[in-house]
C-alpha positions as CSV (number, residue, x, y, z in Angstrom):
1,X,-19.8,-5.6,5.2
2,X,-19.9,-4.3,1.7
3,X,-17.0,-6.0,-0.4
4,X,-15.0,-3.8,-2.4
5,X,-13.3,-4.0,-5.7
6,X,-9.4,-3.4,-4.7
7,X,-8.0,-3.5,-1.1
8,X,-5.0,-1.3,-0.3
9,X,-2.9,-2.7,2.6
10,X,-0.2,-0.5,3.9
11,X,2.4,-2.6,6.0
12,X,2.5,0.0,9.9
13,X,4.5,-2.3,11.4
14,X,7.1,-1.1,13.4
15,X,10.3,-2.9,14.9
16,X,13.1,-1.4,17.7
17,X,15.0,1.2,16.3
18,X,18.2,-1.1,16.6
19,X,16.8,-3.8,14.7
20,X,18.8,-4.7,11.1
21,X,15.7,-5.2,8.8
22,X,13.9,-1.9,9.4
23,X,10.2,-1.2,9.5
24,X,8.1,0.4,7.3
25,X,6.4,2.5,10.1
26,X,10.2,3.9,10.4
27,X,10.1,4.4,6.6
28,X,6.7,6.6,7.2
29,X,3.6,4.1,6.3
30,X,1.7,5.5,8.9
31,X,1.5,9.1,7.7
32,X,1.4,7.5,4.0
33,X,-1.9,5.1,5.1
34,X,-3.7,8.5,6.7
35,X,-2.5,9.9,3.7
36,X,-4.0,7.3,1.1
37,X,-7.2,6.9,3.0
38,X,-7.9,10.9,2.7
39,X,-6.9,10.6,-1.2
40,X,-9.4,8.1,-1.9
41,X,-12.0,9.8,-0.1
42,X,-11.6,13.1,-2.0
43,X,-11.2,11.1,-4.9
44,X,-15.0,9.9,-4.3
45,X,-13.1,6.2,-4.4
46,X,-13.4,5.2,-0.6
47,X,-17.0,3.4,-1.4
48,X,-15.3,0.8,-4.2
49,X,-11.3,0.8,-2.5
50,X,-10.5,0.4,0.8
51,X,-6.9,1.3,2.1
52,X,-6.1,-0.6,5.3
53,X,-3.4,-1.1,7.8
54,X,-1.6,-4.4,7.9
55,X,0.9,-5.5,10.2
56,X,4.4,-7.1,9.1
57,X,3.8,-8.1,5.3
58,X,7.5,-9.5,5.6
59,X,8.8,-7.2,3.0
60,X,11.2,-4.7,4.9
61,X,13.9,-5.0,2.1
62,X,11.1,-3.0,-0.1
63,X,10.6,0.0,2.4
64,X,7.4,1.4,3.1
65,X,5.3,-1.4,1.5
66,X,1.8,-1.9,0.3
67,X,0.1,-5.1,-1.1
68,X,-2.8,-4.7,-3.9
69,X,-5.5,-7.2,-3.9
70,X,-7.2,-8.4,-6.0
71,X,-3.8,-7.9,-8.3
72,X,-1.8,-9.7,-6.3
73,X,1.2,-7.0,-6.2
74,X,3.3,-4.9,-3.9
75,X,4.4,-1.5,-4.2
76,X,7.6,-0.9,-2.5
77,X,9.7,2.0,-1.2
78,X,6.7,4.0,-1.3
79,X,6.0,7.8,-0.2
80,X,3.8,10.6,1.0
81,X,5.0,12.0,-2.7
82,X,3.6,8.7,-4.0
83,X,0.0,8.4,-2.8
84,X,-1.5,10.8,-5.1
85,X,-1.0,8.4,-8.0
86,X,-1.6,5.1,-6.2
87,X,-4.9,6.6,-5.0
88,X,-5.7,7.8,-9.2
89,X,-4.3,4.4,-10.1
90,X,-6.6,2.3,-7.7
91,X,-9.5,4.5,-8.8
92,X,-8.4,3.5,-12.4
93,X,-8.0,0.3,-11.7
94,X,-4.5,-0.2,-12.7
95,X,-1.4,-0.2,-11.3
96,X,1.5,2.4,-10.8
97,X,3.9,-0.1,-12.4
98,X,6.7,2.1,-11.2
99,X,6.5,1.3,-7.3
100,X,5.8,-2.9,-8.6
101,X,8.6,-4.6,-6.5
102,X,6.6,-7.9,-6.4
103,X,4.6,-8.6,-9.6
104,X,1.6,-11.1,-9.7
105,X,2.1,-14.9,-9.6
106,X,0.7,-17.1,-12.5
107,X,-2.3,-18.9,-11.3
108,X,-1.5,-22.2,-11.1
């Protein structure tokens, strides 16, 4: 398995419709991890970042939620209208500093 340089995780999970904390499949994660997949990919980025599904990343207060490694951040209250730039920023290598709701820890 080649090992790439930044991993995308996209939170998909979904809770009942009823349920207080939301999900970020309800918040449309599914269509925006289709969407970021296909963006790398025309971007010629899919060999060096890899967007992937994750299940609950415990960060439904943030909406539609996606955790950067290596960086150690999450975007929140992301979009379709958002994965254009994540995609150009991953490519980059840096970080849409807008959609940060989680910054890095120190390393200890």
């Amino acid at each position: 398995m080649p090992h790439r340089e930044r991993y995308l995780f996209v939170c998909i999970n979904r809770r009942d419709a009823d349920n207080p904390k939301g999900s970020c499949a309800a918040k449309g994660s599914e269509e925006i991890a289709k969407e970021l997949k296909d963006a790398l990919v025309k971007r010629g980025a899919h060999k060096r970042i890899r967007a992937c599904t994750s299940s609950c990343l415990d960060l439904c207060e943030s909406g539609a939620s996606i955790v950067v490694e290596p960086d150690h951040v999450v975007y929140g209250n992301v979009t379709l209208a958002d994965v254009g730039e994540i995609a150009d920023a991953a490519a980059a290598g840096t970080l849409v500093e807008r959609l940060i709701v989680q910054p890095a820890r120190p390393a200890k």
